[in-house]
VODREN-152724 format. One record per residue (C-alpha): residue in three letters; x, z, y. Coordinates in pm, whole numbers, plus 50000, padded with zeros to 5 digits. Example, Ala and Ser with C-alpha at 12.3 -4.5 7.8 and 13.67 -1.06 7.14 Angstrom:
Ala512305078049550;Ser513675071449894;
This chain:
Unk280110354690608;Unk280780370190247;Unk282670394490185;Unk284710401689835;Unk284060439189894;Unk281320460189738;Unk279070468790025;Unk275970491990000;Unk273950485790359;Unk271830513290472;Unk269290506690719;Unk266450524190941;Unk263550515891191;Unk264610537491431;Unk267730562891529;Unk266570596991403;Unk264980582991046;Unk268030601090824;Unk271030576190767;Unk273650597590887;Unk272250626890626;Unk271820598290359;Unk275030588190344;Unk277050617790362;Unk275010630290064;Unk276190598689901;Unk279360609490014;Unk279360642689858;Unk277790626089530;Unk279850591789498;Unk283580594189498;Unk285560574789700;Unk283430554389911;Unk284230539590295;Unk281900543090576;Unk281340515790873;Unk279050522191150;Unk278240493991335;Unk275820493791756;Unk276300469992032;Unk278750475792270;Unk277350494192579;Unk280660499492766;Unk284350485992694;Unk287720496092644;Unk290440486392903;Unk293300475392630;Unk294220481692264;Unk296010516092341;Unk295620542092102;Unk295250519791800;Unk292040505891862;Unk291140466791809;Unk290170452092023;Unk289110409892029;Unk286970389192252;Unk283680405292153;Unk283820436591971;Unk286490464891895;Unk286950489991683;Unk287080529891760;Unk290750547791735;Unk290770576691506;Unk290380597791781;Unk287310584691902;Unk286020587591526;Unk286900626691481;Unk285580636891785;Unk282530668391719;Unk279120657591713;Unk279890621691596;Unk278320605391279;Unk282270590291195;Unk283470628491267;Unk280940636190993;Unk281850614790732;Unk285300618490741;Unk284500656890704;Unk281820648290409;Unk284970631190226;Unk284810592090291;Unk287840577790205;Unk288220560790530;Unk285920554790820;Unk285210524291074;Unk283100520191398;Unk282400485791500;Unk281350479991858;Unk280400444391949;Unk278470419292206;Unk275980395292114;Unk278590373691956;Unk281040395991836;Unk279730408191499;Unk281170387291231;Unk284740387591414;Unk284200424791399;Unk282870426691090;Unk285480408090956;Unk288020427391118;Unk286550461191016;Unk286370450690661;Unk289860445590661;Unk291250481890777;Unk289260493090409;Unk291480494690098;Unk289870464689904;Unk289550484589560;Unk286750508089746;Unk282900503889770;Unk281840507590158;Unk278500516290331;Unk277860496690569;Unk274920511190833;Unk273710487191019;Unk270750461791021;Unk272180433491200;Unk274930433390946;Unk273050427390634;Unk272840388390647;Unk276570389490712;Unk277250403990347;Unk275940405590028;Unk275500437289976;Unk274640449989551;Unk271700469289762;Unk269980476890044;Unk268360512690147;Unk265630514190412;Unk265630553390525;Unk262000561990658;Unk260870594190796;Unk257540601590843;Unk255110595791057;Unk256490555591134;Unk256000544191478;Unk258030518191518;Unk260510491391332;Unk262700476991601;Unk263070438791548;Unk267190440491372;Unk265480463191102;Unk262020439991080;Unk263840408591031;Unk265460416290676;Unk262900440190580;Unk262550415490256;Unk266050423490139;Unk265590457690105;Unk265990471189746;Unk265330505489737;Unk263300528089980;Unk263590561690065;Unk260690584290233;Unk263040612790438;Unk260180639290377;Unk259060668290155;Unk256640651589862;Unk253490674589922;Unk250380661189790;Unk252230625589742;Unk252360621990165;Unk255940600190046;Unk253520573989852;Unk250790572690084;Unk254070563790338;Unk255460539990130;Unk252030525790083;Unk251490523590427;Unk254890506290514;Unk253740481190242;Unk250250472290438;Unk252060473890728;Unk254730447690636;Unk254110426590360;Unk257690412090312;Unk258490448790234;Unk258610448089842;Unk261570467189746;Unk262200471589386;Unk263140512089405;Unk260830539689589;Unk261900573989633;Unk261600604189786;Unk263430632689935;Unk263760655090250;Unk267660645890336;Unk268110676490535;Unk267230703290249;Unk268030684389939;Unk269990651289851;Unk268350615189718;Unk266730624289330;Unk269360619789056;Unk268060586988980;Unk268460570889316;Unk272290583289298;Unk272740572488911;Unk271530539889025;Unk273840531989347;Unk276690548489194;Unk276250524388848;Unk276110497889151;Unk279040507789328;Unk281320516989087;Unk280540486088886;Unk280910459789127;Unk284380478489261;Unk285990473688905;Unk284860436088853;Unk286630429589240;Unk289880447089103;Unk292980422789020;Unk294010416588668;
């Protein structure tokens, strides 16, 4: 599935690596951008009440669901996204869902997408692995596109180049791991270096004007 959107996907081995403090920097740095958080569906809603969507195989959280404290959606719609999604699905509800979520975005907006398993399902202008140090483990939605990611970012104070040496190791570690962009940065003191955010914002904004009617 394709999508005519502009989608940034942001990824991670593991909850607890930094995605939810990587993108809302990228909210506070990037106008205008939508956020969709995408996990399986562990429990289910009863009907569509409340003005959540629900198909077959996945639905879609109700805005109050999304702005309830302590919730990653509650914290991006307070960081400024322009509007936020959270896809739930089974096994075989992801595309539907995806496809459905996609739609509730205005189409002239860029959207982060975080999630792994949604990668293939797009073609997104780039994809961010988020890594904090020490690595344990790379759980197998993350491992399998590993190869498409474009730009990496070490979640960690750069003493005495510990974010190479990580980024070296990752590299030994998984070979299909080449991405084109390495940086550094510890996400909950300081946002992504200037040129990480020049780049995806050139990306973002770019892509969003050539999808725009004439």
């Amino acid at each position: 599935m394709a999508s005519s959107q502009t989608i940034l996907s942001v990824i991670g081995p593991c909850s607890g690596c930094g995605k939810t403090l990587f993108v809302t920097h990228l909210l506070r740095h990037i106008e205008r951008l939508g956020c969709l958080k995408i996990s399986p569906a562990y429990d289910w809603p009863e009907d569509s009440g409340g003005g959540q969507v629900v198909g077959e195989d996945f639905y879609l959280e109700n805005s109050a669901h999304l702005n309830r404290p302590g919730k990653d959606t509650a914290v991006y719609l307070a960081a400024g996204a322009t509007g936020v999604q959270r896809l739930r699905h089974r096994r075989n509800g992801l595309a539907a869902g995806l496809a459905a979520a996609l739609k509730c975005f205005p189409p002239d907006i860029p959207i982060v997408v975080e999630s792994s398993s949604a990668v293939r399902l797009t073609e997104p202008v780039a994809v961010v692995l988020v890594v904090r140090p020490p690595h344990h483990k790379m759980k197998a939605t993350t491992r399998d596109v590993l190869h498409l990611v474009t730009d990496l970012l070490i979640n960690a104070l750069d003493v005495e180049d510990s974010a190479a040496a990580e980024a070296k190791r990752l590299g030994t570690e998984y070979p299909v791991l080449q991405p084109q962009y390495a940086f550094s940065a510890d996400l909950i003191s300081e946002p992504p270096p200037d040129k990480m955010l020049t780049r995806l914002r050139a990306l973002l904004t770019r892509n969003c004007a050539n999808h725009q009617p004439t």
